[in-house]
N, C-alpha and C positions, 0 to 999 in steps of 0.2 A: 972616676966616671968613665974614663974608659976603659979600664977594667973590669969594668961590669959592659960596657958594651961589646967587648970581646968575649967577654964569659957568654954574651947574647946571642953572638954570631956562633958561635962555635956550639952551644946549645939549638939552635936553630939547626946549623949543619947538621949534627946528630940526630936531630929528628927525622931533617927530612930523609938520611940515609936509613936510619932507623924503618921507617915508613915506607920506602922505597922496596925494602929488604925483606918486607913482609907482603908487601904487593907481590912482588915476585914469588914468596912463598904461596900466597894464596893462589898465585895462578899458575903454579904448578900445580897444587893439589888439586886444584880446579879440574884441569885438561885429564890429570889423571883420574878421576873421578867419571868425567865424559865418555873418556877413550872404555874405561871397565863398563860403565853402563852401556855404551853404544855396541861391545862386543857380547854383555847381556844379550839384548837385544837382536843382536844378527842371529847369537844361538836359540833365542824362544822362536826366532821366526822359521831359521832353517827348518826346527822340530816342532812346528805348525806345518810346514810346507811340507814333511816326511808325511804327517801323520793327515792333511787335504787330501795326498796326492795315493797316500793305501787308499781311504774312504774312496774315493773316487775310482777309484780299480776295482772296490770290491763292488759299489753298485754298479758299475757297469758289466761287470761281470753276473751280480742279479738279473741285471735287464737282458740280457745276451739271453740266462737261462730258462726267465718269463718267455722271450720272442719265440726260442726252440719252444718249447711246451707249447704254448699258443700255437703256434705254427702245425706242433702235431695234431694237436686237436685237430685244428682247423682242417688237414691231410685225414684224418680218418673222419670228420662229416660229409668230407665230399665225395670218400668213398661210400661213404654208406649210401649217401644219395644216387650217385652213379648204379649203385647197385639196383636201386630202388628205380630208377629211369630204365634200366634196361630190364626190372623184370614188369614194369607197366608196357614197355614198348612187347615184349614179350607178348603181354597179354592184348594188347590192340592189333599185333598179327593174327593172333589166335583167332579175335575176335571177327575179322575180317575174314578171315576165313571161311568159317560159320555161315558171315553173310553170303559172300561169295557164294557156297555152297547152296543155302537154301533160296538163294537169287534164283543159282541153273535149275534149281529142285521146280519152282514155282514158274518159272518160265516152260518149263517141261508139261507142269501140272495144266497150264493156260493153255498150248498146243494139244494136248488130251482133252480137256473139256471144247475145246470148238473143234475136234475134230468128233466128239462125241457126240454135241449139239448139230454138227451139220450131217450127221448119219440121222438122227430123231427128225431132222426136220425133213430129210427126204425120206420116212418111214411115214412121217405124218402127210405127207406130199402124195404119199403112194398111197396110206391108208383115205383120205380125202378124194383121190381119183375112185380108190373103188369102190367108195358112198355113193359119189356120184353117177356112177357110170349103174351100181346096183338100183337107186332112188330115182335116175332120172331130174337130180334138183341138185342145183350149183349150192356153193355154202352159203352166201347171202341169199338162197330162196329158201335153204332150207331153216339158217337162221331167222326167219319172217314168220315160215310157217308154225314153228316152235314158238315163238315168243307170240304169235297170235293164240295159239291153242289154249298157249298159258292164263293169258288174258283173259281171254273168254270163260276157261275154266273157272279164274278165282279174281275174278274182275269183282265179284260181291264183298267179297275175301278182303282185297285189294282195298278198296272204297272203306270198306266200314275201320278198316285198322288207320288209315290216311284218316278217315273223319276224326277216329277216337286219338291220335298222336297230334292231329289240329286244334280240337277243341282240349286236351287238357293243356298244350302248349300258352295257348289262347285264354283260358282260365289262368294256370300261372300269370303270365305275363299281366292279365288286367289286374289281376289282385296284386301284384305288385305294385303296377298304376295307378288304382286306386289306393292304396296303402301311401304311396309318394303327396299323391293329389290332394289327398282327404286333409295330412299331414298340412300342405304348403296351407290351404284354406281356412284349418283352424286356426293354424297358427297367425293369418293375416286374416280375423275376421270384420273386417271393418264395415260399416253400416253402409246401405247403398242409396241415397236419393236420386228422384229422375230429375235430372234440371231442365226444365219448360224453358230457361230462356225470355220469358213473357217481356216484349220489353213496352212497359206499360206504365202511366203514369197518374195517382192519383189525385183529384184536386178535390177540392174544399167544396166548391160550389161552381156551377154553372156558367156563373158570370167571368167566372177566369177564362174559359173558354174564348170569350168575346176579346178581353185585353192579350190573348196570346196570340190571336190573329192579328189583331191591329186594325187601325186604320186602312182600307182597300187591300188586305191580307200584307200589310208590309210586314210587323211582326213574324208573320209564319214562312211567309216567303228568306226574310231576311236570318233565321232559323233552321230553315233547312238547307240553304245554302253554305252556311255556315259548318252544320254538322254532316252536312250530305246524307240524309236519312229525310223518310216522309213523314208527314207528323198529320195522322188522322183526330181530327175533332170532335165528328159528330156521329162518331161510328155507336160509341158506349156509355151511357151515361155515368157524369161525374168520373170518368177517365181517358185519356189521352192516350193514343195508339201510338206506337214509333216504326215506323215500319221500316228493315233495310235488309238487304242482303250480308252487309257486315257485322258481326258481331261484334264487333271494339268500335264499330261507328254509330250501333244501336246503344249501346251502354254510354259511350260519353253523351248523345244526345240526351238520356236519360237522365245522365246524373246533371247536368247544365241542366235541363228543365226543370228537374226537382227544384231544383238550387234557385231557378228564375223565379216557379210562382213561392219558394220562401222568402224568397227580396221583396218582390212585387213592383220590383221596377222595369217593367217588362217594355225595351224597345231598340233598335240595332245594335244600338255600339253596347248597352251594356249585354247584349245577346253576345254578342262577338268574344267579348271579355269572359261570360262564363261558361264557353264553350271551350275556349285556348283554356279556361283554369283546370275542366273538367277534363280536356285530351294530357295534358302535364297528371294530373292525379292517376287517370286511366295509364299513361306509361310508367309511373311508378310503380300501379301495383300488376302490371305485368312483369315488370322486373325482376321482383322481389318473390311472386308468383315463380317465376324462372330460379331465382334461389332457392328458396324454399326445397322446391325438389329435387336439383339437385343435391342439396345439403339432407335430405329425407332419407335419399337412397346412399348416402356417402359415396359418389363420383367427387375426384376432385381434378382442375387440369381442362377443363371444357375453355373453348373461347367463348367469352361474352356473348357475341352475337348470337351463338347458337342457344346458350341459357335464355336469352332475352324471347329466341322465337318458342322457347320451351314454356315459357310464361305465359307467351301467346295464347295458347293453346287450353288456358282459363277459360276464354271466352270461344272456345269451337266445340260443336257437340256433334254428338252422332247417334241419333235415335232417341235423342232423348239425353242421353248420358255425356258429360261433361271427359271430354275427350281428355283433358290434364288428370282429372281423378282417375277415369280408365287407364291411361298411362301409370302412372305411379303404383296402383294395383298390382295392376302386370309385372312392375319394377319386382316391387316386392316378392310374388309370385314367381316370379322367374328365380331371383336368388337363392328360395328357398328350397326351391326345386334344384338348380344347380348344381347347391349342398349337399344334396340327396345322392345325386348321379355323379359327384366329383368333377362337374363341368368347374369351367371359368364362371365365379361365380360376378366378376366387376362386369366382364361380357354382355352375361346373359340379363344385367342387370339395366345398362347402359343401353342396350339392344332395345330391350322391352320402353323404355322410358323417349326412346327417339321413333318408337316404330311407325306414329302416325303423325312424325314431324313437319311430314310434307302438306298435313292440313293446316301446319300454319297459314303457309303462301298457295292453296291451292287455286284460289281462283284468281289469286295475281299472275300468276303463272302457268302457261300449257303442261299438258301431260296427267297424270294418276299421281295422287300422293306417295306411294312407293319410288316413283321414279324421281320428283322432286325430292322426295327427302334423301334417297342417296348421292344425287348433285350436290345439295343441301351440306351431308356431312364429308365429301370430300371436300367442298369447300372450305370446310373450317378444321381441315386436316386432321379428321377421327380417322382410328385404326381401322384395317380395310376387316377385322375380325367382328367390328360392331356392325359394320355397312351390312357382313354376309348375314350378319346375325336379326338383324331386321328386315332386310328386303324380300325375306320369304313368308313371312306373316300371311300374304294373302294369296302363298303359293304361285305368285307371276317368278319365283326363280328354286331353284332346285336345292332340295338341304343341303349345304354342305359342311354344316358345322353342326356338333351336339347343340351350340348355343341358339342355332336359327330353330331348331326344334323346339327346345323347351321354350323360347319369345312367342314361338306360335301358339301351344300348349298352353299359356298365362295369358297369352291374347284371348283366347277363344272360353278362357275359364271366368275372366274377370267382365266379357260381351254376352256370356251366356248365362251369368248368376241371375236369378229371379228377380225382377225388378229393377233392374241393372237400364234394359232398354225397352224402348217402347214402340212397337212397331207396327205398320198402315196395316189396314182391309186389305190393300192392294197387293202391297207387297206380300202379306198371309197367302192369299187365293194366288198368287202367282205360283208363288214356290211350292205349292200343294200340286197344281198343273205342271210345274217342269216336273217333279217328283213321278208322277203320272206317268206323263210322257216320255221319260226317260225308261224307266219299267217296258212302257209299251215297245219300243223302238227293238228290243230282241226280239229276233227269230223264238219261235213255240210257245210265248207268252201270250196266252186268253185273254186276261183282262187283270186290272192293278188297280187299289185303293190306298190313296194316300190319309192314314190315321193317326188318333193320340199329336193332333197341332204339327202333323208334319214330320215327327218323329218315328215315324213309322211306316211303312211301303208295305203293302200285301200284295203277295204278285201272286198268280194264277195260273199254273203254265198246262201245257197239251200232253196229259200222259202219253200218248202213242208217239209223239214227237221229241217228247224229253225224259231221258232213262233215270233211276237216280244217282247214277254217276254221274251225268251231265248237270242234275239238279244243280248240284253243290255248287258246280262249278259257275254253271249262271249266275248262281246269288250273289257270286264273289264278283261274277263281272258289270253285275249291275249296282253294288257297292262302289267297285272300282268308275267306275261312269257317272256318279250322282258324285263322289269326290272331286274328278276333273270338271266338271259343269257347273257346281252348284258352290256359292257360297251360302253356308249356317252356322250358327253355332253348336258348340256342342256333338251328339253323332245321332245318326239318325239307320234304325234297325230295319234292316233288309228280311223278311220274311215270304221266302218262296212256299209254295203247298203244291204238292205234286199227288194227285187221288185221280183210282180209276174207279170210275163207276160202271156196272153191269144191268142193264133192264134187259127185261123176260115179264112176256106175258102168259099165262096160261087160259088159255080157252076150252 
């Protein structure tokens, strides 16, 4: 037993020296293993680092030899440049030069010609002294005498080439006028009624008569109070008069009485009632009147108030003719004219359509409808190009716009179409008499016939007193004087006659 435990120990011992002895072995080999690869290793890097540190020398040695190269380049563009600089500068002395030159040249040339010009004008100084002094006549007498001689000579000469450069100027120009005019007309030919206005009411029978007065006239009394208009009864059989100065206060009267003898309840309060129902109806369809044409003519952008008094303008007439449908006419008229002439054609449009706006409120208000209506549309802040553009319609202000032209033009074409207006005895025979009278009021006029409805002047003048160069000219100034004084439609032909007559008797 212990024999073996000795043989244990001592096997033990040997192991571990055994084990010991190879440790050590292994770590030697180890270290030397380490020590050769680590000296590997210094040698791969030294001969990396050889072969970095060539590479690196040689491209920097590339780059050195890019930079010169470059560098040379760069050295022979700037010479070429510099070259190129001084032979531009070269050529801008050159040039200078030149100018210089033909500066002194032309400043020499200007000293020459007004020393030139002031020898001619004392030649001409000297040759004018000795006209004078040869003539007896200064140069403005004898410039007089010269240009009268002239005159006299070919004064026939003169006249008849001015007449015939007048009249075809004059012929053009209407043919184009009427070409424009004819155009605007056909194109807007809409049918023309006269509106009478009549405001008149029919009834049934007679005896209505009796319940619309009432009892001690209260009915009629309490009616036209009401409507502020007169109400004739026993003017017309089986119809009822409405009599008013306002047009919108005769129509609501109207239409409430219709509306009374259809009820048949005829007496104050229900008077009252269908007279407020018929002034609410009557403002609507002024309104809507006021849309309407605005929306006809496509303006958009107007204030209300001003559409509203546009509407108005349903119920005002002038001569007959329904001042809203004359408006709108004109509207039309105007634009297509416009078109024609390349005016503004919203302008001339807008222009024609307010130009006799001022009859909405004319007799609420003082002054001429022209001057109310351009308060009127500044009020409701229109462009001052519509204000120019209508206020001259009846010639109280001076053209100053293509657009006041042509409004006037569409004015006078849509007042003068046949059946358009309807006009007094009175008013006929007058303007037949200014026409007259106007003719008469020249110097060498004999005597003058206003013919063809006014359309026409025959004037008469005094051969010995009027030459026919003076003819022309009268005609034109008795044209121009029935223009300023006269309102018409339409134009009216100025026809002078100038004849001499010779009696001789023989005995």
């Amino acid at each position: 037993m212990e024999l073996s435990l000795v043989i244990a120990g001592l096997a033990l011992v040997a192991g571990a020296a055994a084990g010991w002895f190879f440790r050590q072995e292994f770590a030697r080999r180890g270290r030397e293993g380490a020590l050769k690869e680590a000296g590997e290793i210094r040698t791969r890097a030294e001969s990396e680092k050889k072969e970095a540190v060539l590479k690196a020398k040689e491209e920097a040695i590339a780059i050195r030899e890019d930079a010169k190269r470059e560098e040379r380049d760069l050295r022979t563009q700037f010479a070429k440049r510099e070259e190129a600089l001084d032979e531009r500068e070269q050529g801008i002395l050159r040039a200078r030069a030149d100018i210089d030159r033909q500066a002194t040249e032309l400043q020499e040339g200007k000293k020459e010609t007004k020393r030139l010009q002031e020898e001619l004008q004392l030649l001409r100084e000297e040759e004018l002294s000795h006209l004078e002094k040869t003539s007896s006549l200064s140069e403005e007498e004898a410039t007089k005498k010269l240009m009268a001689v002239v005159e006299q000579k070919h004064a026939e000469t003169l006249q008849r080439r001015l007449r015939g450069l007048e009249e075809e100027g004059e012929a053009t120009f209407t043919r184009r006028a009427q070409e424009i005019l004819l155009g605007a007309m056909q194109r807007y030919g809409a049918s023309h009624a006269v509106d009478a206005t009549t405001s008149s009411v029919s009834i049934p029978s007679e005896d209505i008569k009796g319940r619309i007065i009432g009892k001690e006239g209260r009915n009629i009394k309490a009616f036209e109070r009401a409507s502020g208009c007169e109400v004739l009864v026993d003017e017309t059989p089986n119809t009822i008069v409405i009599s008013s100065f306002d047009p919108i206060r005769r129509e609501i009267a109207k239409r409430a009485l219709t509306r009374l003898i259809e009820d048949g309840r005829i007496q104050p309060a229900r008077i009252e009632e269908l007279v407020e129902a018929a002034r609410s109806e009557v403002e609507e369809i002024v309104r809507k009147a006021g849309v309407d044409a605005v929306e006809e003519i496509g303006v958009t952008g107007l204030d209300p108030r001003l559409v509203y008094l546009v509407g108005r303008l349903r119920f005002r007439t002038s001569f007959g003719q329904s001042i809203l449908q004359h408006s709108l006419e004109a509207a039309h008229l105007a634009g297509m004219i416009a078109s024609e002439l390349r005016a503004d054609i919203r302008i001339a449009k807008l222009g024609a359509l307010v130009h006799d706006i001022g009859k909405a409120v004319d007799h609420e208000v003082e002054g001429t409808h022209v001057e109310i209506g351009r308060k009127l549309l500044k009020r409701f802040n229109v462009e001052d190009a519509v204000i120019q553009a209508m206020q001259s319609h009846h010639e109280e202000y001076p053209f100053e716009t293509p657009e006041s032209i042509i409004v006037k033009v569409a004015e006078a074409i849509s007042a003068a179409r046949p059946g358009a207006r309807r006009d007094t005895v009175e008013n006929y025979l007058k303007r037949l008499s200014d026409l007259e009278r106007i003719a008469n009021s020249f110097e060498g006029v004999e005597k003058s016939y206003a013919i063809q409805a006014g359309r026409e002047v025959r004037v008469f003048v005094l051969p010995e007193r009027v030459d026919d160069a003076r003819a022309a000219n009268l005609a034109r100034e008795i044209a121009e004087k029935i223009e300023q004084d006269l309102h018409y439609p339409g134009e009216i032909k100025v026809n002078l006659i100038r004849e001499k007559r010779v009696v001789e008797y023989a005995r």
